[in-house]
N, C-alpha and C positions, 0 to 999 in steps of 0.2 A: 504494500500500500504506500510505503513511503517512497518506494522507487518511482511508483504512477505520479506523484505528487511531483517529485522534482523532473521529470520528464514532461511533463505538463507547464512546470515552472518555464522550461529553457525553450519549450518547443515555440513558442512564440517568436523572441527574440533570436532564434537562430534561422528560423525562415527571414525574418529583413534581413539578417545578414548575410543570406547567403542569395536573396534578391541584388541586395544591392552588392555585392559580388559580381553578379553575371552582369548588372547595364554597366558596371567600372572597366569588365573585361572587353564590351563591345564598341566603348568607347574610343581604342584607336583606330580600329576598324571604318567608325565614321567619319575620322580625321583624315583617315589617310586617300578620302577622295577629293583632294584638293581642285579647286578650279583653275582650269588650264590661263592662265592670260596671253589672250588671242586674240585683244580688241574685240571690238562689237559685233555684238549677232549676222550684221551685215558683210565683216568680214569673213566667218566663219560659212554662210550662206555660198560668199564666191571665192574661198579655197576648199569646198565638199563639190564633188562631184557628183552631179546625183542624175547624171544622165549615161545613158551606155552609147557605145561605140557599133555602130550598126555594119555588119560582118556586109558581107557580099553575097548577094543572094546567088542562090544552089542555081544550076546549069536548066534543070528542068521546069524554075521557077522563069528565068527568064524566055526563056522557050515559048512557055505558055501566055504571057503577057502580049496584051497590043500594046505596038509604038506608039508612044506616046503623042504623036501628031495629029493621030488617027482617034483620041480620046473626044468627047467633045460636054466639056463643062458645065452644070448649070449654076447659075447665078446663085450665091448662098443669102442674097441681099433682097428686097424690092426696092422698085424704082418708087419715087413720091408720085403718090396721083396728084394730078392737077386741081388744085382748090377755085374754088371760086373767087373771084375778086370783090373785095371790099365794097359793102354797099355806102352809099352817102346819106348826109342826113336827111338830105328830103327823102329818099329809097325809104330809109328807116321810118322816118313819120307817115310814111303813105301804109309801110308793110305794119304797124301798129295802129294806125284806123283798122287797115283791115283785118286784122285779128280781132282786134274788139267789135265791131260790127257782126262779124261771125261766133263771138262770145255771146253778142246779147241775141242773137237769132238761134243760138243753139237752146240759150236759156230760156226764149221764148217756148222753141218746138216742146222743150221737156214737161212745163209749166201745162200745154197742152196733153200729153200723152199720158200726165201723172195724176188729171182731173181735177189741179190747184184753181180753182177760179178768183178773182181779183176780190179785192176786200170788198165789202160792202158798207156804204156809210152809214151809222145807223142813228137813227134823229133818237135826243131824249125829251122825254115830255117830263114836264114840270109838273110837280103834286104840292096843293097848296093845302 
């Protein structure tokens, strides 16, 4: 019983120490990956190669291939369609009557189809 006691006593204090053991031991580990000084990212960018060397194509690859003259391309682009030219301001104030004319005739036709009839004025009589 008294052995359980004192192994219970140390059992504690000997796992920190033997944690903090292991991250003291990993710790040159993480030193030892020092940063290269190689200037800036952008350096590093164009002394990596990061494109390959394209061999010579095989005998039977060119064989099969059309000349290239014989290719015939299509445009990867469109061309701009042709817009309409700029109206002026009379153009404008003439094409805004007529929208609004065509507004209040549309709102007429509706007023008609939807059975709204115009108000009615209604007289009041006086009570004396």
């Amino acid at each position: 019983m008294k052995r359980n006691r004192i192994l219970h006593t140390y059992a504690r204090p000997l796992a920190v120490v033997a944690l903090a053991g292991i991250c003291l031991g990993f710790d040159p580990l993480a030193e030892a990956q020092e940063a290269k000084a190689g200037g800036s990212p952008l350096d590093t960018l164009m002394h990596t190669k990061i494109w390959v060397d394209v061999p010579e194509a095989k005998d039977f690859v060119r064989e099969t291939r059309p000349p290239p003259d014989s290719l015939a391309y299509q445009p990867v682009t469109r061309t701009d369609p042709e817009r309409p030219k700029l109206r002026s301001k009379a153009e404008l104030e003439a094409l805004k009557s007529e929208l609004e004319r065509a507004a209040a005739h549309n709102d007429r036709t509706a007023g008609k189809h939807m059975g709204i009839k115009k108000p009615v004025a209604v007289k009041t009589v006086k009570r004396e």
